[in-house]
C-alpha positions in Angstrom: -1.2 -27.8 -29.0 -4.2 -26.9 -30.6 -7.7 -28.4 -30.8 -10.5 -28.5 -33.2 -12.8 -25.6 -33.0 -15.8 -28.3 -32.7 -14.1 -30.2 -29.6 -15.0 -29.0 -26.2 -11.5 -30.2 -24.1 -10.0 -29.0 -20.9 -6.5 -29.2 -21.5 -3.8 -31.6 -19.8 -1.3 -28.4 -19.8 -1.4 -25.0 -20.9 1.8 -23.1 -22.8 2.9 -19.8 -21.7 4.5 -17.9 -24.7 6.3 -15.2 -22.4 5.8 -11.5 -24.3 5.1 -12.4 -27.7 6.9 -10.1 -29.7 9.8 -10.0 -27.7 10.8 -13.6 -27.3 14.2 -12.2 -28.7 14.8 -10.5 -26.3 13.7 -13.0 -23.2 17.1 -13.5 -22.1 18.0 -9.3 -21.5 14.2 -8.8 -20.2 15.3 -11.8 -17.7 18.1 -9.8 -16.2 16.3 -7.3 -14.3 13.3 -9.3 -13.3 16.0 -11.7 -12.2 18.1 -9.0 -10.4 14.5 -7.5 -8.8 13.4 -11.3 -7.7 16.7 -11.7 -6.0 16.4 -8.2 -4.5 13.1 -9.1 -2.9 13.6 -12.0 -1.2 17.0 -11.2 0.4 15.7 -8.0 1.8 12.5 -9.3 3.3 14.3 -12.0 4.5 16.8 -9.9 6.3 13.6 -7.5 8.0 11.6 -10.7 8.9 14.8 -12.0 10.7 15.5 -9.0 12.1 12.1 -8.5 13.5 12.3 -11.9 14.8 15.4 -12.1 16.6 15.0 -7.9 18.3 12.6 -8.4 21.3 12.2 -4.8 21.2 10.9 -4.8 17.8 8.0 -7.4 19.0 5.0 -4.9 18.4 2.1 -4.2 16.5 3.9 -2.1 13.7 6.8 -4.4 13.1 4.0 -7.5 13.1 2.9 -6.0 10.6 5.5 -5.0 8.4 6.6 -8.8 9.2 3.5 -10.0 7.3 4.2 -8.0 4.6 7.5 -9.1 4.0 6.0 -12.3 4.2 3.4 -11.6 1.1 6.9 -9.4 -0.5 8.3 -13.1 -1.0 5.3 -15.0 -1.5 3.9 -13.0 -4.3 6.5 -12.9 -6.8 7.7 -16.1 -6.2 4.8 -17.3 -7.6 5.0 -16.0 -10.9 8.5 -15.1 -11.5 10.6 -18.5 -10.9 8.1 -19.6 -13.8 8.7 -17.0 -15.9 12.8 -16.9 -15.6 12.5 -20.8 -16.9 10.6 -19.8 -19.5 13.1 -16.9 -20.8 16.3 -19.2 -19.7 14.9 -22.6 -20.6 11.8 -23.0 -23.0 10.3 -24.2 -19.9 6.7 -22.8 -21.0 4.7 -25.8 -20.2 2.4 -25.8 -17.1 -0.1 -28.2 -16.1 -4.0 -27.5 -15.7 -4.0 -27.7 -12.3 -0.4 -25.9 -11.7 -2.1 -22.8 -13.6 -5.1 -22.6 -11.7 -3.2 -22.9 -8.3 -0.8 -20.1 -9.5 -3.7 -17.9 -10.6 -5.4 -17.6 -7.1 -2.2 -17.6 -5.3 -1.0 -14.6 -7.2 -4.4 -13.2 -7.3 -5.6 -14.1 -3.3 -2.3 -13.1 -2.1 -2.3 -10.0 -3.8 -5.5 -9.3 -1.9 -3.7 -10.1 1.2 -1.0 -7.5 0.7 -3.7 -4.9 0.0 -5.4 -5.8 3.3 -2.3 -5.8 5.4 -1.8 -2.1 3.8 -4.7 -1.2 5.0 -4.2 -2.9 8.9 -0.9 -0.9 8.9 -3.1 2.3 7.8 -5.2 1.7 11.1 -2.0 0.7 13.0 -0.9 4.7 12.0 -4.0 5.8 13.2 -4.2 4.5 16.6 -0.1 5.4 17.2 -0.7 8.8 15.8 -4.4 9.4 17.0 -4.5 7.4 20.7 -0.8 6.9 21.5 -1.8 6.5 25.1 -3.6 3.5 24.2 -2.1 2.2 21.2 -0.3 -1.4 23.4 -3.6 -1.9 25.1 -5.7 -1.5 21.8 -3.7 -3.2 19.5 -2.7 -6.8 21.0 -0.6 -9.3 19.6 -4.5 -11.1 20.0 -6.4 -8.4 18.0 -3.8 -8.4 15.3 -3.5 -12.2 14.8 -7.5 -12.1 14.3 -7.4 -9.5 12.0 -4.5 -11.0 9.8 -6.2 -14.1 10.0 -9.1 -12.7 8.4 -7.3 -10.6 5.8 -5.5 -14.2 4.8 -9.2 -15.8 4.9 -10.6 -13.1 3.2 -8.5 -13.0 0.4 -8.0 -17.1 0.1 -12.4 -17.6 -0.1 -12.8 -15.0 -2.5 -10.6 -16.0 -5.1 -10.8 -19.4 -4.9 -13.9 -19.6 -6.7 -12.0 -18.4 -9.5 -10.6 -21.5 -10.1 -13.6 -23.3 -9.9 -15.5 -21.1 -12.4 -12.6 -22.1 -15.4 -12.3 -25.4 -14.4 -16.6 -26.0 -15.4 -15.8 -24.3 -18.5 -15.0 -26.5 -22.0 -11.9 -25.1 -23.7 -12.1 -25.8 -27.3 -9.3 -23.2 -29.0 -6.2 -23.5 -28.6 -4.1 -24.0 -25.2 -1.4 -21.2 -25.6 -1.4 -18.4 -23.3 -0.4 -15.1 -24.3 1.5 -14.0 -20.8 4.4 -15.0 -18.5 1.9 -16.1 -15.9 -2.1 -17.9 -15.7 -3.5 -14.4 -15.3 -7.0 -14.9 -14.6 -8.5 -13.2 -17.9 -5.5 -14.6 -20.4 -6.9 -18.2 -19.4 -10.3 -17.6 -19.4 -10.4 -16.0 -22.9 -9.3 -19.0 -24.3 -12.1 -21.5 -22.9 -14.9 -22.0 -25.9 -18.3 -21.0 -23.3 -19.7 -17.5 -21.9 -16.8 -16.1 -19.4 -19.3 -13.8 -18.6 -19.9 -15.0 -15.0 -16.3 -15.2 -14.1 -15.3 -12.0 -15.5 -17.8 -10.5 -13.3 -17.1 -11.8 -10.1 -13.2 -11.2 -10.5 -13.7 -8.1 -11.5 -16.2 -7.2 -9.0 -14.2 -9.3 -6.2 -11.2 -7.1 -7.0 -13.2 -3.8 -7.5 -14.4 -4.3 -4.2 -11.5 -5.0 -2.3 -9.6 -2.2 -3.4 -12.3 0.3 -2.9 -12.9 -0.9 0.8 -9.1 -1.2 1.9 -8.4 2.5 0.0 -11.4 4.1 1.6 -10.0 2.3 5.0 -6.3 3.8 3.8 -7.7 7.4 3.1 -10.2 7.3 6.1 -7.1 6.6 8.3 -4.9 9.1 6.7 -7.6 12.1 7.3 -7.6 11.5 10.6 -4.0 11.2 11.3 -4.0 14.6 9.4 -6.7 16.3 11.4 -5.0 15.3 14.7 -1.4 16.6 13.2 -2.1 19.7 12.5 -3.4 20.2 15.6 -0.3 19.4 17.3 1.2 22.7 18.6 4.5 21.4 18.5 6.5 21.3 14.9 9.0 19.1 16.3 5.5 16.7 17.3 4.0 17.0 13.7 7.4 16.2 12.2 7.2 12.9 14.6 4.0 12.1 13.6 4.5 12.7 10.2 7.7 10.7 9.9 6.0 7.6 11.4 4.0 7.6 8.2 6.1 8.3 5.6 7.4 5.1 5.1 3.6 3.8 5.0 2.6 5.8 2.2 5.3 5.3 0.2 4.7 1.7 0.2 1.0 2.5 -0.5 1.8 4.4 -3.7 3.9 1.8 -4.5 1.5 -1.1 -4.6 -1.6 0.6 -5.7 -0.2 3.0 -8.4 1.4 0.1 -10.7 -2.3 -1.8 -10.2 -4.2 1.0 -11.3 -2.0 1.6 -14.6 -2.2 -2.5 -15.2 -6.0 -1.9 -14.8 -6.2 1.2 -16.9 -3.9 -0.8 -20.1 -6.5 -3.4 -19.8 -9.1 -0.9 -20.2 -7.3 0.5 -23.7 -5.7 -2.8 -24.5 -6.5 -1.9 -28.0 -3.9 1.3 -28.0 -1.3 -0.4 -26.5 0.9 -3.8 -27.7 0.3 -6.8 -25.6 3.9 -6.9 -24.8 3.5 -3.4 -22.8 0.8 -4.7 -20.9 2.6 -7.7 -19.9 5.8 -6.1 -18.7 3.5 -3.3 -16.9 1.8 -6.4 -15.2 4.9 -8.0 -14.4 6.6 -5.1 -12.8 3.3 -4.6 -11.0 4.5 -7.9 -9.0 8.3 -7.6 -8.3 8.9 -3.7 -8.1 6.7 -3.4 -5.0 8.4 -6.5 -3.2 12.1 -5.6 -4.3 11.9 -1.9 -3.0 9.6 -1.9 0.3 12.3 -3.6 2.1 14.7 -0.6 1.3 11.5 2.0 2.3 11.5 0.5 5.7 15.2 0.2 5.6 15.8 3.9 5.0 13.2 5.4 7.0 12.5 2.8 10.4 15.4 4.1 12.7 15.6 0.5 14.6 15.6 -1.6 11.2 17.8 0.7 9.7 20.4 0.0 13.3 19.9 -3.5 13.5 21.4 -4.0 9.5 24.4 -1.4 10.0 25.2 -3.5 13.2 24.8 -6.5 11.4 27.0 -5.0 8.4 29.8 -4.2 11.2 30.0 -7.1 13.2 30.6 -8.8 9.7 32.9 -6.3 8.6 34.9 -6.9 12.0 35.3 -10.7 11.6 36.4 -10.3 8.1 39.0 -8.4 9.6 
């Protein structure tokens, strides 16, 4: 497991200790994530086969939320199938290359969440904004291209990541103190400067989320300004209501990332254990509950599962 402080070595496998000071309690902490996990994927499963089997649910919002159901079981599924085996089994073993791959998938498809938040932000805009045009401006084309480069943009930019530990000697020891390869637990334990990849991450992710909230809050101004200039309260409760679901999900995603980012920042207040949970949660509350957002508040989702609940309940019967 460990290696001598004078020995530069990249490891054949890494070991991921779970929350250290809690590895008591792995198997209760399990039961929630577990219960979230399962959450998750069921729900976005059911919208993206609802979306794909209603023709009238074939537009540019519901393309949309299908992609983000998409990245709702994507994300978590790379981090928390690893973890439960590590709480349920000892399973804490993962090669090199395994925890490189799962470090810019959870990081690069995080990214891709964040930018699909902000294409549904402009999606608001142009249905609350320029309804008259909103089928001609936003074509199944147009999308495609820009959720292509939202998937491009967050792939290229975090891949280097990978690239940048894999250069670097690692000379302490292989143990990682986390559930997942989070990009600074693995680089803190490689022997040379982590200067360079600390910086681009960090300014990689910085920038990201800067650009896609100003998009987000740029949006939302305008689709204020042009509500309350509706003269109609019945049309600004409309308008309003198309959005609601959208910035729910919004404070959803980016409010657990800023408090991760914030622990980091006074790491030496707060136990490591805290800061693992937080960053945890950060990747499975978000996925488990949008499906119930859109659920609740999207009239023809929220018909197409109560239809679906009664047909079943009939052929029981």
């Amino acid at each position: 497991m460990l290696a001598p402080n004078n020995t530069q070595y990249q490891p054949p496998f890494f070991i991921l200790m779970g929350i250290p000071g809690l590895e008591a309690a792995h198997i209760w902490i399990s039961i929630p994530f577990c219960t979230l996990y399962v959450t998750a994927v069921i729900g976005n499963a059911i919208i993206l086969i609802i979306i794909k089997t209603d023709a009238s649910l074939h537009q540019p919002m519901y393309f949309l939320l299908s992609m983000l159901s998409g990245m709702d079981i994507a994300i978590p599924t790379c981090v928390i199938p690893k973890m439960l085996g590590i709480f349920w089994f000892g399973n804490q073993e993962i090669h090199f290359s395994a925890c490189l791959i799962q470090m810019v998938c959870t990081h690069a498809l995080t990214a891709v969440e964040s930018g699909v938040l902000m294409l549904m932000a402009l999606d608001r805009y142009t249905a609350v904004c320029n309804p008259l045009r909103y089928t001609s401006v936003l074509t199944t084309q147009l999308l495609a291209k820009m959720g292509l480069a939202v998937f491009l943009r967050g792939g290229l930019l975090f891949a280097p990541l990978a690239f940048l530990l894999q250069r670097l000697p690692f000379c302490r020891n292989n143990i990682i103190a986390h559930t997942y390869c989070e990009h600074m637990s693995v680089a803190k334990l490689a022997c040379a400067s982590i200067t360079l990849s600390t910086v681009y991450g960090m300014s990689v992710a910085l920038s990201l989320v800067t650009l896609d909230l100003l998009c987000i809050a740029l949006s939302y101004a305008l689709i204020l300004r042009t509500v309350v200039r509706l003269s109609s309260k019945e049309a600004r409760a409309k308008a309003f209501s198309t959005c609601t679901a959208h910035v729910c999900v919004i404070a959803m995603f980016y409010a657990p990332g800023i408090s991760t980012a914030f622990l980091q920042r006074v790491s030496h207040n707060v136990s490591p254990s805290v800061h693992i949970v937080v960053a945890n949660l950060y990747l499975i509350i978000p996925p488990a509950v949008n499906p119930v957002v859109y659920g609740v508040s999207t009239r023809q989702i929220r018909e197409k599962v109560r239809s679906i609940f009664l047909q079943r309940k009939a052929i029981s019967m």
